[in-house]
C-alpha positions, 0 to 999 in steps of 0.5 A, a space after each residue: 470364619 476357619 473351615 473347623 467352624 460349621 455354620 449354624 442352620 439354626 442361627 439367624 442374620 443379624 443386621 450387624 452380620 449384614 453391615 460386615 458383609 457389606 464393607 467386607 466385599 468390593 464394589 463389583 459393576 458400579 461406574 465411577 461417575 468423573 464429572 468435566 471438571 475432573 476428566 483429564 486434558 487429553 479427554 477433550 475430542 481432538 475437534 475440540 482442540 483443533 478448533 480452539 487452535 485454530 480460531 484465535 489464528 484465524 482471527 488473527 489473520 482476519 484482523 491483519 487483512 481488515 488493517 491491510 484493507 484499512 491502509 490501503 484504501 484510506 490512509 494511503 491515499 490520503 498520504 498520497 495527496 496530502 501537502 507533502 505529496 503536492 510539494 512533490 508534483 508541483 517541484 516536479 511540474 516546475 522542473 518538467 515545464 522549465 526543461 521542456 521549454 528551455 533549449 540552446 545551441 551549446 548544450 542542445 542534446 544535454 538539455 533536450 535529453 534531459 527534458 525527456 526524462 520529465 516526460 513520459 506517454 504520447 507526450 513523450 514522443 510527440 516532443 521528440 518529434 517535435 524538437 527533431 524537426 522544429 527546435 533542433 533545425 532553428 538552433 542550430 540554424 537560427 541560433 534561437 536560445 530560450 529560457 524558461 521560468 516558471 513564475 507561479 505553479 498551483 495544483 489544480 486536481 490531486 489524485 494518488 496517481 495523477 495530477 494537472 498542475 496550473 503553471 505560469 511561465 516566463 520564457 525569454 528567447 533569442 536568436 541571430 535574427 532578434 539578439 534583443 531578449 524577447 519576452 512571452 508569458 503563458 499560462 500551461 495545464 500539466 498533466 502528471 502521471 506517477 510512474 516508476 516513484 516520480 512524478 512525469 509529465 502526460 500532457 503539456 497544454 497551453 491555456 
């Protein structure tokens, strides 16, 4: 409508007056309605984001610790005592036993050092005690020479860190007063201890 046009008092609103006026003007004060769909990304709360970071983490974390416990308390000892761990002990017990009961006047302090390091614990010194004040005085005086065999090992109890292994042994022994071999035959209980990755001898007991 120009200004030159004066409206007419006389004139009425038509519907069709109405429906131009309506489409002419904007829409003032509605909301437009953006459903969850529609909303954009960055419109998720900040918690909402941090906890769909975080869950999958702390799952992940959960499930670690879970095999972690899974290994250490059920696969690993089985490891630990099955029949390559049994191997281990008893190669070990029969090396230790043969060590500790065989010596000789030419090679004393090889072969005596060389049982210790089968050994460890109170043992460990009781032997030392033990060859300081018996075995080296009757080699080097007497000239007593022994060996030792073991004839027959079993394991008796197996744990991941001990085990007593039953062991047979053969020892043949000579000296300046009996040159003739003399042969004795026992049968010993040996406790073994893992420590430091080997197998060591605790407990040398004859039965």
């Amino acid at each position: 409508m120009s200004i030159s046009e004066q409206p007419d008092p006389d004139r009425t609103v038509s519907d069709e007056d109405v429906s131009e006026i309506a489409e002419s003007e904007p829409d003032v004060g509605v909301e437009e309605v953006v459903t969850a769909e529609d909303a954009p990304l960055t419109a998720v709360p900040g918690r909402r984001w941090r906890w769909a970071v975080v869950a999958p983490v702390a799952l992940l974390a959960v499930s670690a610790v879970a095999c972690a416990a899974v290994y250490l308390f059920l696969f690993r000892p089985d490891q630990l005592t099955n029949d390559a761990a049994q191997q281990q002990v008893l190669a070990a017990a029969r090396e230790g036993s043969e060590a500790v009961l065989s010596y000789s006047s030419e090679n004393l302090d090889a072969s005596l050092a060389d049982a210790k390091s089968h050994l460890t614990g109170e043992f460990l010194d009781q032997y030392s005690k033990f060859t300081d004040d018996v075995v080296r005085p009757a080699v080097t005086q007497k000239g007593v020479k022994t060996e030792a065999h073991v004839a027959r090992a079993a394991v008796s109890e197996m744990h991941p860190d001990t085990a007593q292994v039953l062991v047979f042994v053969n020892q043949v022994t000579t000296s300046k007063d009996r040159p003739s071999p003399a042969l004795a035959t026992s049968s010993v209980m040996v406790t073994m201890v893992r420590s430091g990755g080997q197998w060591l001898i605790s407990e040398f007991k004859p039965i």
